[in-house]
mmCIF file as Biopython writes it, N, C-alpha, C and O atoms, coordinates in Angstrom:
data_model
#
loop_
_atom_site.group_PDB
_atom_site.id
_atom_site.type_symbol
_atom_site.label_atom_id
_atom_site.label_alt_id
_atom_site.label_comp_id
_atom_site.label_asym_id
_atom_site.label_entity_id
_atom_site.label_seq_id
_atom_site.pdbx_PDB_ins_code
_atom_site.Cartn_x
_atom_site.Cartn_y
_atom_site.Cartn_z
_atom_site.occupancy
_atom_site.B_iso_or_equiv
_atom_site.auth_seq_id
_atom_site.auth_asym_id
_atom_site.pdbx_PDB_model_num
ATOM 1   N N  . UNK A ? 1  ? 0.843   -1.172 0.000  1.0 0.0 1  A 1 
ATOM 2   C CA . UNK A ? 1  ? 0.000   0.000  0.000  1.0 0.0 1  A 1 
ATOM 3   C C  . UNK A ? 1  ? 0.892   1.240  0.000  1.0 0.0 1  A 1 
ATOM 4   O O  . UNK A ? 1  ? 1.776   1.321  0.853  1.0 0.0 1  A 1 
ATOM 5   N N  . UNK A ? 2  ? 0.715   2.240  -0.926 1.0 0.0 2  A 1 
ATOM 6   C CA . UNK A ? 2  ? 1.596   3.481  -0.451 1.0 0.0 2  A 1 
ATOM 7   C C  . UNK A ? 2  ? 0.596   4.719  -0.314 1.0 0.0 2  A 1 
ATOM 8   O O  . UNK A ? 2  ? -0.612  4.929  -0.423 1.0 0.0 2  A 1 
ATOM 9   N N  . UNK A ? 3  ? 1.892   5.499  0.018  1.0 0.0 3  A 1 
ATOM 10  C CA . UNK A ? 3  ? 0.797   6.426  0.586  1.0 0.0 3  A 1 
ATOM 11  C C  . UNK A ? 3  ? 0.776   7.877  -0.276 1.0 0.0 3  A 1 
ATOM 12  O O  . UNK A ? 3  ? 1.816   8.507  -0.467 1.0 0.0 3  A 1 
ATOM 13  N N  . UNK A ? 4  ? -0.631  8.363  -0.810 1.0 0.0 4  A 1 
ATOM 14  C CA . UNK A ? 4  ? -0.278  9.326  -1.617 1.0 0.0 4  A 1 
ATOM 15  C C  . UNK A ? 4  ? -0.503  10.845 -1.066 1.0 0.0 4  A 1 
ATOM 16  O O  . UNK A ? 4  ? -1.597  11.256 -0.676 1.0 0.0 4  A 1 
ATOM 17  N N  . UNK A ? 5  ? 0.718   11.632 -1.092 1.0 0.0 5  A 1 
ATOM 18  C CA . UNK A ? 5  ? 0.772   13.417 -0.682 1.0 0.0 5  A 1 
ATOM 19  C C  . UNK A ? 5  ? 1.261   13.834 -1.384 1.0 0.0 5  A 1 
ATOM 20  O O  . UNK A ? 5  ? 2.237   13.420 -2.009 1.0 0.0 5  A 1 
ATOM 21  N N  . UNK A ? 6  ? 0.335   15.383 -1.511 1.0 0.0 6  A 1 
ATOM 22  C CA . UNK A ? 6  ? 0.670   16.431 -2.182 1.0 0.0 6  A 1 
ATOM 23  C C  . UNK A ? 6  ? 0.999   17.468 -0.952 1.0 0.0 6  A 1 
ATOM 24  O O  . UNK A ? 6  ? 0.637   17.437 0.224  1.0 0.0 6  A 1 
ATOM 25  N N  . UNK A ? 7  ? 1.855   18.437 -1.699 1.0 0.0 7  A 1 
ATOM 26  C CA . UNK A ? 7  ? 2.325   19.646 -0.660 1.0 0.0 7  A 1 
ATOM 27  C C  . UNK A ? 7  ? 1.295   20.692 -1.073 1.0 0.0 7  A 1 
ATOM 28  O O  . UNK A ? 7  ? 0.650   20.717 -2.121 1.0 0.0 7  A 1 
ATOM 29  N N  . UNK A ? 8  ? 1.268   21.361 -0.281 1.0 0.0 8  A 1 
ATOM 30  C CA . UNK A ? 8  ? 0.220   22.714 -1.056 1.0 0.0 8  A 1 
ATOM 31  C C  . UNK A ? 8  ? 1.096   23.106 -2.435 1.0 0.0 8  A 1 
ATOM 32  O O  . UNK A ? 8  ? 0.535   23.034 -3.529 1.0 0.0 8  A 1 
ATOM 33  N N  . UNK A ? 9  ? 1.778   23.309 -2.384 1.0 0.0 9  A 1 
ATOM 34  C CA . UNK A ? 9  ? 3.023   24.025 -3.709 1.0 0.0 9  A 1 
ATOM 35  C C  . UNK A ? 9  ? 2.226   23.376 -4.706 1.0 0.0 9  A 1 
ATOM 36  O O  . UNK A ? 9  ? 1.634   23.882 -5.659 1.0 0.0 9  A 1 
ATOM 37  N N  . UNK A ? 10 ? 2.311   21.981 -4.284 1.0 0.0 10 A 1 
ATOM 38  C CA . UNK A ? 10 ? 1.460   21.016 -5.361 1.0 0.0 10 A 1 
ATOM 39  C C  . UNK A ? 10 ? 0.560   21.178 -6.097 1.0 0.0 10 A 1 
ATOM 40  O O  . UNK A ? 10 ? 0.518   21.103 -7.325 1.0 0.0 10 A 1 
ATOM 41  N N  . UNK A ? 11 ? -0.580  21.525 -4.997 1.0 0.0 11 A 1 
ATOM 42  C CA . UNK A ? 11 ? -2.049  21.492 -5.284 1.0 0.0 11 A 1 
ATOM 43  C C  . UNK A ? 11 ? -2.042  23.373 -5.489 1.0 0.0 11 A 1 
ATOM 44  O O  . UNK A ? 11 ? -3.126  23.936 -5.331 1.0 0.0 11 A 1 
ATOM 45  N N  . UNK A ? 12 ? -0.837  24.205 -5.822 1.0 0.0 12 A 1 
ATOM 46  C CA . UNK A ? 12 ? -1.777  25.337 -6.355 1.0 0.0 12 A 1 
ATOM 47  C C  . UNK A ? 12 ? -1.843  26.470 -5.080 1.0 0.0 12 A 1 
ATOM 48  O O  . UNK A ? 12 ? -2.078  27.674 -5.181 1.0 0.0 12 A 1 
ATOM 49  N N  . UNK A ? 13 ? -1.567  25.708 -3.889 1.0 0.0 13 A 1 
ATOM 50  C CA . UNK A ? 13 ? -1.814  26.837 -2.558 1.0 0.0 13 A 1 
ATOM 51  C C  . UNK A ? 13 ? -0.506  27.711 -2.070 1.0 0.0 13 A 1 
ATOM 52  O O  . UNK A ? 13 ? 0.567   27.295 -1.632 1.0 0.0 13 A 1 
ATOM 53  N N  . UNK A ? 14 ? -0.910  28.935 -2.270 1.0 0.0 14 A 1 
ATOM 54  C CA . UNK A ? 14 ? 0.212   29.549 -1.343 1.0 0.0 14 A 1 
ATOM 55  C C  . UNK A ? 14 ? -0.187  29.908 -0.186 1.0 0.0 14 A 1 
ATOM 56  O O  . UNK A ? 14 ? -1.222  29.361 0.193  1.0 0.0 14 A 1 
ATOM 57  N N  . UNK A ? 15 ? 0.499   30.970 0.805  1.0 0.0 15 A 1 
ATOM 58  C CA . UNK A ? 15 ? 0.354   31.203 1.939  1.0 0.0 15 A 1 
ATOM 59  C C  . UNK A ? 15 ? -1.117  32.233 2.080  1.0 0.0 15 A 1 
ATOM 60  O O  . UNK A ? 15 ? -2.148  32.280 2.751  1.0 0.0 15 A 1 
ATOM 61  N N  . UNK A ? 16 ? -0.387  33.037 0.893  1.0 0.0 16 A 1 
ATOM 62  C CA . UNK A ? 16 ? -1.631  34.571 0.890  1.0 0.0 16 A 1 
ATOM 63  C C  . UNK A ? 16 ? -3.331  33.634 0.943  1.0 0.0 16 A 1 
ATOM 64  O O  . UNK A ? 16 ? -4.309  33.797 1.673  1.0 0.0 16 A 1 
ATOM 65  N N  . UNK A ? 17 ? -3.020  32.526 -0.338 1.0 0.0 17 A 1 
ATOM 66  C CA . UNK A ? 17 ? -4.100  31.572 -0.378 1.0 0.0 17 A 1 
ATOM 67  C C  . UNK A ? 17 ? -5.116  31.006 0.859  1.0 0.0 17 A 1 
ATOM 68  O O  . UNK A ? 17 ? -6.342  30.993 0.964  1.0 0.0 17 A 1 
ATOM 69  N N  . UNK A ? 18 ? -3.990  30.534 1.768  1.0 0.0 18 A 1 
ATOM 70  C CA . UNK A ? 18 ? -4.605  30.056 2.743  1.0 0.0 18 A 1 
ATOM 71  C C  . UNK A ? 18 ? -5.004  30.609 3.727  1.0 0.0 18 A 1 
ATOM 72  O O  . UNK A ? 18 ? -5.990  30.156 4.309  1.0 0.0 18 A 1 
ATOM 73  N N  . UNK A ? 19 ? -4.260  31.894 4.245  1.0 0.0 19 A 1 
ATOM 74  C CA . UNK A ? 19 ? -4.818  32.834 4.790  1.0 0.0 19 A 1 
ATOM 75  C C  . UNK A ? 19 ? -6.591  32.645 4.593  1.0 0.0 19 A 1 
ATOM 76  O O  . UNK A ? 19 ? -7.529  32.163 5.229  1.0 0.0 19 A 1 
ATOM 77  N N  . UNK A ? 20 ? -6.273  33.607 2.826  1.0 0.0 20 A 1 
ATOM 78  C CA . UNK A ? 20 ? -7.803  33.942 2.454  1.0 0.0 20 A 1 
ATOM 79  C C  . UNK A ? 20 ? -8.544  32.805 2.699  1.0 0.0 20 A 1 
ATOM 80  O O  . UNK A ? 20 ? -9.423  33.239 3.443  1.0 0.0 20 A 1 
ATOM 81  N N  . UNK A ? 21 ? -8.774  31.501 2.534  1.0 0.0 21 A 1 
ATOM 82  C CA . UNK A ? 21 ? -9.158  30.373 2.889  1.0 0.0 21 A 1 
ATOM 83  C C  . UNK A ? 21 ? -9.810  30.240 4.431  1.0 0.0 21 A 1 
ATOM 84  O O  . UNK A ? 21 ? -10.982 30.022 4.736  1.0 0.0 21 A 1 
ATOM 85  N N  . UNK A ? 22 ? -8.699  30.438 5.253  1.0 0.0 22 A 1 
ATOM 86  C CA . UNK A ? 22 ? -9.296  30.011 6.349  1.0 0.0 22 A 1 
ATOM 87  C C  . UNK A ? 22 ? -9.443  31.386 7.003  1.0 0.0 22 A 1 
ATOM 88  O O  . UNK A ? 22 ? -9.012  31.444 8.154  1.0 0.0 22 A 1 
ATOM 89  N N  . UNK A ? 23 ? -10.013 32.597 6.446  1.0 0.0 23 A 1 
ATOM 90  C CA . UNK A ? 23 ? -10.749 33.575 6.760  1.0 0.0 23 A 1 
ATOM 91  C C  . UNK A ? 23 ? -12.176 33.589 6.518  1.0 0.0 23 A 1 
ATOM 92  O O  . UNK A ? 23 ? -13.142 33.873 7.227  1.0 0.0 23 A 1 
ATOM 93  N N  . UNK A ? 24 ? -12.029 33.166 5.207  1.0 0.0 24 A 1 
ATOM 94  C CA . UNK A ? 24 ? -13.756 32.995 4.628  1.0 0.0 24 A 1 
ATOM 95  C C  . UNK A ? 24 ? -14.169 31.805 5.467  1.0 0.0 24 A 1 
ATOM 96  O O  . UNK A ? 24 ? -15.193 31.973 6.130  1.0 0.0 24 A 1 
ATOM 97  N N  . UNK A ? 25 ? -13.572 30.657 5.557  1.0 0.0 25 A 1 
ATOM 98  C CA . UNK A ? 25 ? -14.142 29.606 6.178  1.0 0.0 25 A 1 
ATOM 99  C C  . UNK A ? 25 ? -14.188 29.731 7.846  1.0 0.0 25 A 1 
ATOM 100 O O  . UNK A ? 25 ? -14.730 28.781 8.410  1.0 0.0 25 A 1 
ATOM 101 N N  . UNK A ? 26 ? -13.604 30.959 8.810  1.0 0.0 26 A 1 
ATOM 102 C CA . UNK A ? 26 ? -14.054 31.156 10.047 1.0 0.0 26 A 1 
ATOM 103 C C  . UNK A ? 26 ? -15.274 32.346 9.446  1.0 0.0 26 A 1 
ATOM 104 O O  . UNK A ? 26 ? -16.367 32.143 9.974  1.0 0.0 26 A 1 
ATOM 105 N N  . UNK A ? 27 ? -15.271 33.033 8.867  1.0 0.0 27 A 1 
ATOM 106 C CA . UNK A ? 27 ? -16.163 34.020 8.593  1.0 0.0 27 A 1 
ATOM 107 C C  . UNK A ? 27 ? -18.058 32.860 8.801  1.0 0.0 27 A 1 
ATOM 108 O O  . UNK A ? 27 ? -19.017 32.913 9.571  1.0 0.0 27 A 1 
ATOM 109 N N  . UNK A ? 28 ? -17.751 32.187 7.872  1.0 0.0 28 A 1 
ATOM 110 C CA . UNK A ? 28 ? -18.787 31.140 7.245  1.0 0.0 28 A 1 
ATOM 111 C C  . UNK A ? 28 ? -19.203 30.404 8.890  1.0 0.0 28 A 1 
ATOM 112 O O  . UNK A ? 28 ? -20.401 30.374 9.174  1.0 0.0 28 A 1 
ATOM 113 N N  . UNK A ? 29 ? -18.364 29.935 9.733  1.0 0.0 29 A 1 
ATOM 114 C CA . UNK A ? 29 ? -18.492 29.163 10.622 1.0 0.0 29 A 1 
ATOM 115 C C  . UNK A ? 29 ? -19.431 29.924 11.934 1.0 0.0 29 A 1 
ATOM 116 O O  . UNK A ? 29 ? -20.390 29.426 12.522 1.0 0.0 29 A 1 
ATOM 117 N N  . UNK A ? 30 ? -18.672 31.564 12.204 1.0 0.0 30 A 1 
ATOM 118 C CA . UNK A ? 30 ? -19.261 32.131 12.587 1.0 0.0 30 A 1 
ATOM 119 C C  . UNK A ? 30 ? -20.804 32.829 12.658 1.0 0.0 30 A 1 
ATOM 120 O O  . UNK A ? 30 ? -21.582 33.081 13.578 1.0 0.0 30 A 1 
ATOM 121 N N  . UNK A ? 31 ? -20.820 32.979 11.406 1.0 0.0 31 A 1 
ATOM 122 C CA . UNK A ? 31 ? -22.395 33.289 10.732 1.0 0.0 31 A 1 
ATOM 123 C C  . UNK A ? 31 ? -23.193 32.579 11.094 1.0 0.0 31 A 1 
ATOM 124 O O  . UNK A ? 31 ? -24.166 32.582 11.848 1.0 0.0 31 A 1 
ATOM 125 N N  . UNK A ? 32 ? -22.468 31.679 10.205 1.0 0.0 32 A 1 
ATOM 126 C CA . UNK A ? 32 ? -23.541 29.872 10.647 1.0 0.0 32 A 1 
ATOM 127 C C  . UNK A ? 32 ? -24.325 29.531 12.389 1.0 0.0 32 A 1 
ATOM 128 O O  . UNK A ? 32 ? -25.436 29.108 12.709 1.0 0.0 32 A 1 
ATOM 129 N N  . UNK A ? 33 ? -23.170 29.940 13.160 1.0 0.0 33 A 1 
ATOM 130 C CA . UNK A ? 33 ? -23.615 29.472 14.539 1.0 0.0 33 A 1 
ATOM 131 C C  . UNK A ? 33 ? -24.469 31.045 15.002 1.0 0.0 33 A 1 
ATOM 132 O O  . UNK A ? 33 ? -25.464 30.829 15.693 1.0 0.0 33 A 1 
ATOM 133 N N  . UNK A ? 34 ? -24.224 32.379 14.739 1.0 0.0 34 A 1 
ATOM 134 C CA . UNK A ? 34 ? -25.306 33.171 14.943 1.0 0.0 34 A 1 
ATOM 135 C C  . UNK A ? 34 ? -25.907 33.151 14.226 1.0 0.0 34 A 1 
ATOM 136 O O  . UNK A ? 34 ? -26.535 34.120 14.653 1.0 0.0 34 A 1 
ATOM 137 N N  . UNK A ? 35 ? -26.587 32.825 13.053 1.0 0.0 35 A 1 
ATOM 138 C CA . UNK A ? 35 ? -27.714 32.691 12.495 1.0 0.0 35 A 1 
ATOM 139 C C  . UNK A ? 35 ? -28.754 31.441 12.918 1.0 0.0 35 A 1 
ATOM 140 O O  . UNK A ? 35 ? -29.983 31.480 12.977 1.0 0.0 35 A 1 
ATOM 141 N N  . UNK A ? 36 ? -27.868 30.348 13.186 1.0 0.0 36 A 1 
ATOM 142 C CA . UNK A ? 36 ? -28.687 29.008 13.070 1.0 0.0 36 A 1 
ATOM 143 C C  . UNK A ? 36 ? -30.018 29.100 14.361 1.0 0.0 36 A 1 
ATOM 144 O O  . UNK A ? 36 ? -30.726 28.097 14.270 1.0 0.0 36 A 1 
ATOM 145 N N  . UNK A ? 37 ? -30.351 29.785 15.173 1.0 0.0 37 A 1 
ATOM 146 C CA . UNK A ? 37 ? -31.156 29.638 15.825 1.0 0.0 37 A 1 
ATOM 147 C C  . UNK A ? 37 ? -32.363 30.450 14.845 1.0 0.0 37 A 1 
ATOM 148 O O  . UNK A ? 37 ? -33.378 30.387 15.539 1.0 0.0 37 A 1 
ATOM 149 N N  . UNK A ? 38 ? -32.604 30.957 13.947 1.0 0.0 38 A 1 
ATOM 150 C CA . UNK A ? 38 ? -32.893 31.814 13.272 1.0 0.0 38 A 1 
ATOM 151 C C  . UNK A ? 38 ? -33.880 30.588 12.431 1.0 0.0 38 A 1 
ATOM 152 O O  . UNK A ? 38 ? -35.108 30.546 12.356 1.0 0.0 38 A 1 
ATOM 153 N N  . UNK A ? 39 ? -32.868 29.647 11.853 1.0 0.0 39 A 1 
ATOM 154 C CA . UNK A ? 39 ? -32.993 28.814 11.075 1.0 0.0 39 A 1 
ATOM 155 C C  . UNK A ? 39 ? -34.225 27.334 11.396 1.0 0.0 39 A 1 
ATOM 156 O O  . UNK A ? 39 ? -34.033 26.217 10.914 1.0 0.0 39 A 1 
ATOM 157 N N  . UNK A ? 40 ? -35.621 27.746 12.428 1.0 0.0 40 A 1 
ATOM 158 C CA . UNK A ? 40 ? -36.294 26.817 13.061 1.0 0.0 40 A 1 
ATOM 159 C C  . UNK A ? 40 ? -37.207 26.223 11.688 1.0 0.0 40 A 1 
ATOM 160 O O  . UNK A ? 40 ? -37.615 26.921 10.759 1.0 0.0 40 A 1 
ATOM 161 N N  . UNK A ? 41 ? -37.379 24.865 11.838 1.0 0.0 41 A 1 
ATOM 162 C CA . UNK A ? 41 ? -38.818 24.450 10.677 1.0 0.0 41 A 1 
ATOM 163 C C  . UNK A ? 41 ? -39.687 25.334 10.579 1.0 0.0 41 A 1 
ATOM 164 O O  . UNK A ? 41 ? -39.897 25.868 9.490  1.0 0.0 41 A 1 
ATOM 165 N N  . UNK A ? 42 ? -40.271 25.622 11.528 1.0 0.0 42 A 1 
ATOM 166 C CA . UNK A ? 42 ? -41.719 26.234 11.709 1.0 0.0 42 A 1 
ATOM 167 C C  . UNK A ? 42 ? -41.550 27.926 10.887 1.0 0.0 42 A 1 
ATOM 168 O O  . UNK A ? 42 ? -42.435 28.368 10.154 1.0 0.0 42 A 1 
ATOM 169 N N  . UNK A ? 43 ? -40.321 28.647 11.182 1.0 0.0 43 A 1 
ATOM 170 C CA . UNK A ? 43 ? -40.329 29.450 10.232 1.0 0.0 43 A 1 
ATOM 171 C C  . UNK A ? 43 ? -39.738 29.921 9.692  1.0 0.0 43 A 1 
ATOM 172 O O  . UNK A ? 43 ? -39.382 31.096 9.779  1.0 0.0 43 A 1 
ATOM 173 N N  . UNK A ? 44 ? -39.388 28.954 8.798  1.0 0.0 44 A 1 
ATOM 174 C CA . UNK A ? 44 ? -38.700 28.937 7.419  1.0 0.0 44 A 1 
ATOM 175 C C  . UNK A ? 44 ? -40.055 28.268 6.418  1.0 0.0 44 A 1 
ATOM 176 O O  . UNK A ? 44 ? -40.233 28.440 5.212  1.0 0.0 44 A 1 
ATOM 177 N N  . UNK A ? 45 ? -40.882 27.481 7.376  1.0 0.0 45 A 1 
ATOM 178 C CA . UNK A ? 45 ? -42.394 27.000 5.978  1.0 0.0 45 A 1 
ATOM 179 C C  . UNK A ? 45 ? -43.221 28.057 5.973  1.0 0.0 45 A 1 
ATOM 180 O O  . UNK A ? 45 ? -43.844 28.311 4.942  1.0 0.0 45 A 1 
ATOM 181 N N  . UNK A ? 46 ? -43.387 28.960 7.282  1.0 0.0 46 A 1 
ATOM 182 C CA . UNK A ? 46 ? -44.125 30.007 7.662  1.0 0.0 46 A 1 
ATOM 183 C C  . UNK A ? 46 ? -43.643 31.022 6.233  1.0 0.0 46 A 1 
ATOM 184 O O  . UNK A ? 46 ? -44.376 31.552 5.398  1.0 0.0 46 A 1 
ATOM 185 N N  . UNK A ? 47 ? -42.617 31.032 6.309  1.0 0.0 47 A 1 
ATOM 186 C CA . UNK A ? 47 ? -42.027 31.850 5.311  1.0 0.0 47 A 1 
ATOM 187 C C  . UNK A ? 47 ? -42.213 31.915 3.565  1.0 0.0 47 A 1 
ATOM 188 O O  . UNK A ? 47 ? -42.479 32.720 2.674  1.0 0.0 47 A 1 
ATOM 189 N N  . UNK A ? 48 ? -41.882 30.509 3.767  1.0 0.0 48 A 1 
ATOM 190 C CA . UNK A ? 48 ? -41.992 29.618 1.940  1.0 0.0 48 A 1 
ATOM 191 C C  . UNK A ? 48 ? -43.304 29.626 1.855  1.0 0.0 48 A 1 
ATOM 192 O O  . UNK A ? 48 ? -43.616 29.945 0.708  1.0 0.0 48 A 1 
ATOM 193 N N  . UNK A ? 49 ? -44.705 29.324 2.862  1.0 0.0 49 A 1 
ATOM 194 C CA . UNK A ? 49 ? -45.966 28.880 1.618  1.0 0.0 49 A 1 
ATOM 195 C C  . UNK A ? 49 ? -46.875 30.187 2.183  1.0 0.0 49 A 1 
ATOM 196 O O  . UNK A ? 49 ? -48.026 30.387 1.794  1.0 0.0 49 A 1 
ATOM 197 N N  . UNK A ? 50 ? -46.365 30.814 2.899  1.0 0.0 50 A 1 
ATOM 198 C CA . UNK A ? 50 ? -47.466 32.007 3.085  1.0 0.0 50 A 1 
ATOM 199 C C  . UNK A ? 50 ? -46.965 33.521 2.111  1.0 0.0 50 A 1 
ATOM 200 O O  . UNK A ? 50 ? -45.839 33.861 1.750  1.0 0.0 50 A 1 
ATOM 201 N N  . UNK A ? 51 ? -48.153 34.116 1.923  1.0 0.0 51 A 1 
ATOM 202 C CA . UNK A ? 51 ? -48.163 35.370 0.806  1.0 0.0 51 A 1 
ATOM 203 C C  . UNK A ? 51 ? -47.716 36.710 1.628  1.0 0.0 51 A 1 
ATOM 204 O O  . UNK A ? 51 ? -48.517 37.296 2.356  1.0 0.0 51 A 1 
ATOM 205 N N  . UNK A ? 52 ? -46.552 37.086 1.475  1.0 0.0 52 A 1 
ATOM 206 C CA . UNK A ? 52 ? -46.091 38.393 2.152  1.0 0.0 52 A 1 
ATOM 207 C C  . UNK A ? 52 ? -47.283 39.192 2.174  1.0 0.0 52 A 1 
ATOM 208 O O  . UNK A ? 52 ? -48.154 39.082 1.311  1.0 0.0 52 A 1 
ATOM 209 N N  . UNK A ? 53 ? -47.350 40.030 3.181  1.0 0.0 53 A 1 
ATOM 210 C CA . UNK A ? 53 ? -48.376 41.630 3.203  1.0 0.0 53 A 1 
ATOM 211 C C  . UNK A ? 53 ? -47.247 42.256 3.376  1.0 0.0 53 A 1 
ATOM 212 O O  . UNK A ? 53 ? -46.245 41.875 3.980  1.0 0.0 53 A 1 
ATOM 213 N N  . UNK A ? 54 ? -47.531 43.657 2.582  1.0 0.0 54 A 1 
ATOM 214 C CA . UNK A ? 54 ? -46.306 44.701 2.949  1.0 0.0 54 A 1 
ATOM 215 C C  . UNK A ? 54 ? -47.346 45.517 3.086  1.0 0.0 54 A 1 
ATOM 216 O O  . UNK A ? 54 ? -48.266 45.684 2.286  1.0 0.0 54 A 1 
ATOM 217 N N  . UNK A ? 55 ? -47.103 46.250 4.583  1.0 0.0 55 A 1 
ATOM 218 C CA . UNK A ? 55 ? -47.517 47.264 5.131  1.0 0.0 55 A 1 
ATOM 219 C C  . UNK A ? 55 ? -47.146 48.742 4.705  1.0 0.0 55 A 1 
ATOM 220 O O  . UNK A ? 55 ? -46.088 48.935 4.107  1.0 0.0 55 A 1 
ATOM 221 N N  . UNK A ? 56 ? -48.003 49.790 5.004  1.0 0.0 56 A 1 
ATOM 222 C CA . UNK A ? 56 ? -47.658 51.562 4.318  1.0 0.0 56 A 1 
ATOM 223 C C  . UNK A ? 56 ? -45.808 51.327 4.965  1.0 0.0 56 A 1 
ATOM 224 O O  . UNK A ? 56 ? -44.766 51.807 4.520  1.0 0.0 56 A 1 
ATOM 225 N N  . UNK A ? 57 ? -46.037 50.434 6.102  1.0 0.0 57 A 1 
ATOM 226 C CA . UNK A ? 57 ? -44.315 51.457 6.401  1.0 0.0 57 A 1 
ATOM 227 C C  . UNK A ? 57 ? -43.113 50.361 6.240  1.0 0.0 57 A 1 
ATOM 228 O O  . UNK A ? 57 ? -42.083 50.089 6.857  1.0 0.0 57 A 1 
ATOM 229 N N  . UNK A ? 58 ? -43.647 49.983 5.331  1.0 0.0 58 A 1 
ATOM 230 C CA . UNK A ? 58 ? -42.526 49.087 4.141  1.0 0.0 58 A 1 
ATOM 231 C C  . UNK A ? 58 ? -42.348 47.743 5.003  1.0 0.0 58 A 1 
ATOM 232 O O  . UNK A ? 58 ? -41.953 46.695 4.493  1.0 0.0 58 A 1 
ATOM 233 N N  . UNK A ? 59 ? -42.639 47.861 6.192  1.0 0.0 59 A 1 
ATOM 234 C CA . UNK A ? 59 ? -42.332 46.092 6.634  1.0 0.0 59 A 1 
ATOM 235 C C  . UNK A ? 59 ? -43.212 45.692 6.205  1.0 0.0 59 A 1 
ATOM 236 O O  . UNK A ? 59 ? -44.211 46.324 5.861  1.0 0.0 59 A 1 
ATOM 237 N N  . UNK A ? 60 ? -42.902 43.828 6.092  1.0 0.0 60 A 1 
ATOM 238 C CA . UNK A ? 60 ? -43.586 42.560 5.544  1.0 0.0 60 A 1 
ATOM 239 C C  . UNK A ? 60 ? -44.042 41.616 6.780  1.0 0.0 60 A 1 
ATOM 240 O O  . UNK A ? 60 ? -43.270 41.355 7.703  1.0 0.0 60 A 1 
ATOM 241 N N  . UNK A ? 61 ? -45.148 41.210 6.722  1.0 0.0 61 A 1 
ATOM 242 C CA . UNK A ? 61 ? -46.030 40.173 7.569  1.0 0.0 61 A 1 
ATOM 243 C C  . UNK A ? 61 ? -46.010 39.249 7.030  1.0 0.0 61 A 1 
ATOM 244 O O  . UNK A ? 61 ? -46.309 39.340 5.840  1.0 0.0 61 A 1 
ATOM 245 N N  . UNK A ? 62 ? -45.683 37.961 7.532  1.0 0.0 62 A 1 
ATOM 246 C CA . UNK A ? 62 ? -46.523 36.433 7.071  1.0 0.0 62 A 1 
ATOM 247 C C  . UNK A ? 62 ? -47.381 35.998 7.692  1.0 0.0 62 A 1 
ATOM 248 O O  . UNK A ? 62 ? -47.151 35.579 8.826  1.0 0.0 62 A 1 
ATOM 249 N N  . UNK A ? 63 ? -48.415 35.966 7.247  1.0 0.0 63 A 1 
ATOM 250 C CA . UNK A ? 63 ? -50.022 35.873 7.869  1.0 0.0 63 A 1 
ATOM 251 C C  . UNK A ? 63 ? -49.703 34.590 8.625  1.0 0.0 63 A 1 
ATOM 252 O O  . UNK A ? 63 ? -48.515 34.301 8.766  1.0 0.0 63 A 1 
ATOM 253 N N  . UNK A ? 64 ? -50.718 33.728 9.165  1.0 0.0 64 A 1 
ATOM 254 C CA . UNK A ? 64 ? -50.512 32.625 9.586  1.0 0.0 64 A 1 
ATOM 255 C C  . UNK A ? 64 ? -51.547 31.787 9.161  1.0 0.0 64 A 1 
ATOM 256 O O  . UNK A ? 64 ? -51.293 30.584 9.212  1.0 0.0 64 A 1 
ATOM 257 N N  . UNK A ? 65 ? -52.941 32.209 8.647  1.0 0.0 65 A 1 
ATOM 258 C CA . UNK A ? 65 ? -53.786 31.941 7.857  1.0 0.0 65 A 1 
ATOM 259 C C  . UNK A ? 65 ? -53.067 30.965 6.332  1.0 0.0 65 A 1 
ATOM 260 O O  . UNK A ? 65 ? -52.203 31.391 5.566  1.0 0.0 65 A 1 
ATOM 261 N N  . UNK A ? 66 ? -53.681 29.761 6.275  1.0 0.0 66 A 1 
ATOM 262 C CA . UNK A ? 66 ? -53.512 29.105 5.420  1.0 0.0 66 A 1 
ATOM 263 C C  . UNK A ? 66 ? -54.152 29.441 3.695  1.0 0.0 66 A 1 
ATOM 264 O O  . UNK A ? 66 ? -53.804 29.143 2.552  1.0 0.0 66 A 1 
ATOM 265 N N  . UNK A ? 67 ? -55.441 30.351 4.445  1.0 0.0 67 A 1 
ATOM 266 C CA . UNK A ? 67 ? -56.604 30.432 3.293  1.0 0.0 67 A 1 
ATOM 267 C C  . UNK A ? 67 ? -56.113 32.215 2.650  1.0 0.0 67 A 1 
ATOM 268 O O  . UNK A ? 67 ? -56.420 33.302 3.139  1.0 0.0 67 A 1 
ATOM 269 N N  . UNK A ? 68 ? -55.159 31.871 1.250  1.0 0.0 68 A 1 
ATOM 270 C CA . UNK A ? 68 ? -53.973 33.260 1.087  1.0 0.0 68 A 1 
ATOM 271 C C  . UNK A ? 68 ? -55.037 33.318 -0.171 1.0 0.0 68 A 1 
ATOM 272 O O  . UNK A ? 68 ? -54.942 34.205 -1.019 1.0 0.0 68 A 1 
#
């Protein structure tokens, strides 16, 4: 069995690279964990099958009424 490695040099990566890399990917990680409570079933369908109302002062309602 052998064993197969590449160096970054290899695969294309430099330093500046990886930096940017594992900036976007803590950026992404962070988001993720303050948003995800955000992210419940109940409303995200609330969201998808009900018909926005936009009110005179520009905010949006999702009714809770099925009958749109």
């Amino acid at each position: 069995m052998y064993l197969f490695l590449l160096s970054f040099s290899e695969m294309g990566l430099s330093l500046p690279i990886l930096i940017v890399l594992v900036l976007f990917g803590g950026f992404f990680l962070v988001s993720f964990f303050i948003t995800s409570p955000n992210m419940d079933t109940k409303g995200l369908l609330r969201v998808l099958y009900s018909k926005p109302v936009r009110k005179a002062d520009g905010s949006v309602e999702y009714p809770e009424s099925r009958n749109n």
